[in-house]
C-alpha positions as a Markdown table, in Angstrom:
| # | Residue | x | y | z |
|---|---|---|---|---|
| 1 | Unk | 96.6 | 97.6 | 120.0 |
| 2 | Unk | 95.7 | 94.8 | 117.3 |
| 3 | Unk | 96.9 | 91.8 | 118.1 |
| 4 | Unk | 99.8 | 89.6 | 115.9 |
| 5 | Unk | 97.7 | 86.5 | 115.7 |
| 6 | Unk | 97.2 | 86.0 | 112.1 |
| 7 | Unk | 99.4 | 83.4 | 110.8 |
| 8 | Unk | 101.0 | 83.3 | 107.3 |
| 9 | Unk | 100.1 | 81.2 | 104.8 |
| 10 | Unk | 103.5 | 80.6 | 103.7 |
| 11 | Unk | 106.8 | 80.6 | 105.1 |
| 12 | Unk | 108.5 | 83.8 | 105.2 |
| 13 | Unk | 111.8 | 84.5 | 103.4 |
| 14 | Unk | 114.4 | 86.0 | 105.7 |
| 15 | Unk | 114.3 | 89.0 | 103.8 |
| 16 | Unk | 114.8 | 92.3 | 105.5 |
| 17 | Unk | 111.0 | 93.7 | 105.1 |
| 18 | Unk | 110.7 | 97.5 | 105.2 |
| 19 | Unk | 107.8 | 100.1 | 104.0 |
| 20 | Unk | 109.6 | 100.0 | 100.6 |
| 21 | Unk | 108.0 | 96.3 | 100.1 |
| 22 | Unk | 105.0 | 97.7 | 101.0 |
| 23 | Unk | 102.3 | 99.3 | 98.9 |
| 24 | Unk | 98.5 | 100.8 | 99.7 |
| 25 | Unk | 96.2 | 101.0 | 96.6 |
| 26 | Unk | 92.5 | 101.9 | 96.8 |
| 27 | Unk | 90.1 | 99.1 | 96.7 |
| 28 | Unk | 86.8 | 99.2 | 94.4 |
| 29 | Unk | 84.9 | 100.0 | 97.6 |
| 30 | Unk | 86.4 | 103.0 | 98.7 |
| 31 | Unk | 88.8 | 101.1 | 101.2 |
| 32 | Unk | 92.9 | 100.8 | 100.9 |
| 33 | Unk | 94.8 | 97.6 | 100.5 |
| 34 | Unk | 98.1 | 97.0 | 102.0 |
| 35 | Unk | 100.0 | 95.1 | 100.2 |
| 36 | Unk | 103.6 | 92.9 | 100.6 |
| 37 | Unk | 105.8 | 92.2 | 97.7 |
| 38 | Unk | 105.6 | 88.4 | 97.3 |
| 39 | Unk | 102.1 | 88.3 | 98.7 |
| 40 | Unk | 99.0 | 87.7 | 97.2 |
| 41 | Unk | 96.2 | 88.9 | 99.7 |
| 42 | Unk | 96.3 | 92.1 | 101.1 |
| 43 | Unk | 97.5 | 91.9 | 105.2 |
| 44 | Unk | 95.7 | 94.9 | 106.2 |
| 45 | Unk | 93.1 | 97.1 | 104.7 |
| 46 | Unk | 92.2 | 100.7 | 106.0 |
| 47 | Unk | 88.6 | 101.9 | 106.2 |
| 48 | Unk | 86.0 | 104.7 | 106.6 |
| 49 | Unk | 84.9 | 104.6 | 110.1 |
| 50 | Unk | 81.0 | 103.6 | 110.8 |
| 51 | Unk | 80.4 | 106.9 | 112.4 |
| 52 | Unk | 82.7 | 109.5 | 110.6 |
| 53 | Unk | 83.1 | 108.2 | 107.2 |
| 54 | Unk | 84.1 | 111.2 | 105.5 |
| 55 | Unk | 86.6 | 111.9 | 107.7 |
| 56 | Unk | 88.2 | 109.3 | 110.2 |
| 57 | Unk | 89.5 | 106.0 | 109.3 |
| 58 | Unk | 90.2 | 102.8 | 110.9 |
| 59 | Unk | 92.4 | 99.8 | 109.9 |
| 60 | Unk | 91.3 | 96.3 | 109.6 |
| 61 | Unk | 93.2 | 93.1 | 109.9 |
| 62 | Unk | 92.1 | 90.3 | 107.7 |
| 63 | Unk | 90.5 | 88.5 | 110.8 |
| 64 | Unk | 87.8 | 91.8 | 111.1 |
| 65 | Unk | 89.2 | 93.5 | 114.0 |
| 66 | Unk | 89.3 | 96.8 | 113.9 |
| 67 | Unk | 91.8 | 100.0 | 115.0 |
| 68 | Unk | 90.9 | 103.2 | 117.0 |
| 69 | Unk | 89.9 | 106.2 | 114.4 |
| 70 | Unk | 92.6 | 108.1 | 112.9 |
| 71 | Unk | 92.4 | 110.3 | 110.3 |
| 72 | Unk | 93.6 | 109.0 | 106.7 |
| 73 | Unk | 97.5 | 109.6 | 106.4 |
| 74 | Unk | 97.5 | 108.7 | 110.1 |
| 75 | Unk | 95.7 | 105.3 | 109.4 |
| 76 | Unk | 97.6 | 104.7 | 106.5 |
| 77 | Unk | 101.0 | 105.2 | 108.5 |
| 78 | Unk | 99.7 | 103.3 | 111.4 |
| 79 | Unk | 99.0 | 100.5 | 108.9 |
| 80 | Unk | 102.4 | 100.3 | 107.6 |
| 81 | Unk | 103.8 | 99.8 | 111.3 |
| 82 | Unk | 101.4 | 97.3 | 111.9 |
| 83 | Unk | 102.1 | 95.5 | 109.0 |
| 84 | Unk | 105.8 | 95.3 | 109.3 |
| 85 | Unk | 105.4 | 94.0 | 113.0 |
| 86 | Unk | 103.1 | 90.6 | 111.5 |
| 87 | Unk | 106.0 | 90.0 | 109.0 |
| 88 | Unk | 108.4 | 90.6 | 111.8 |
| 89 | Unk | 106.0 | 88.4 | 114.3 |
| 90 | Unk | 106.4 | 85.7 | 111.3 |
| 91 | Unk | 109.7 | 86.0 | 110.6 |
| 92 | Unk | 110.5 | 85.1 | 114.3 |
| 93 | Unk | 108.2 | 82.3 | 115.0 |
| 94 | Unk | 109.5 | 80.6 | 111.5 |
| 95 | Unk | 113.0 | 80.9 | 112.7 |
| 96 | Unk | 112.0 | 79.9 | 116.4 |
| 97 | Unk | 111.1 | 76.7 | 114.9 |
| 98 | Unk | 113.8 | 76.1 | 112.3 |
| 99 | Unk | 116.6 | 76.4 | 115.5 |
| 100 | Unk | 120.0 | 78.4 | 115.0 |
């Protein structure tokens, strides 16, 4: 499981975030972006494995770790669950602090 420790570099609005607001494109390098409407940088990426390149994918969080393989439409799915749970993960520790 990846952890939910990266930390926004802005507050987040209290939108309602779903995979509508989010969008992969394919990076120069071969790899996928995913992308948040309203963000600049990418909050995941997905990426050949070391191993299996042609075949089995992994996805990276912008602090390097890395996912178990999967294979492409897996990784990319996987991606957009992880990424909903770090705006989610956000969205609760910025209203934890602004109170009810």
């Amino acid at each position: 499981m990846i952890a939910l420790v990266i930390e926004p570099k802005r507050a987040i609005s209290k939108h309602i975030y779903s995979t509508a607001d989010l969008t992969s494109q394919k990076t120069k390098d071969g790899h996928w972006a995913l992308r948040c409407v309203g963000m600049l940088k990418p909050l995941l990426h997905v990426v050949p494995d070391a191993k299996y390149p042609s075949v089995m994918w992994r996805i990276m969080t912008p602090d390097g770790e890395l996912s178990d393989m999967a294979n492409l439409m897996r990784a990319k799915d996987a991606a957009l669950s992880v990424a909903l749970s770090i705006i989610r993960h956000w969205q609760a520790d910025v209203t934890a602090t602004e109170g009810p």
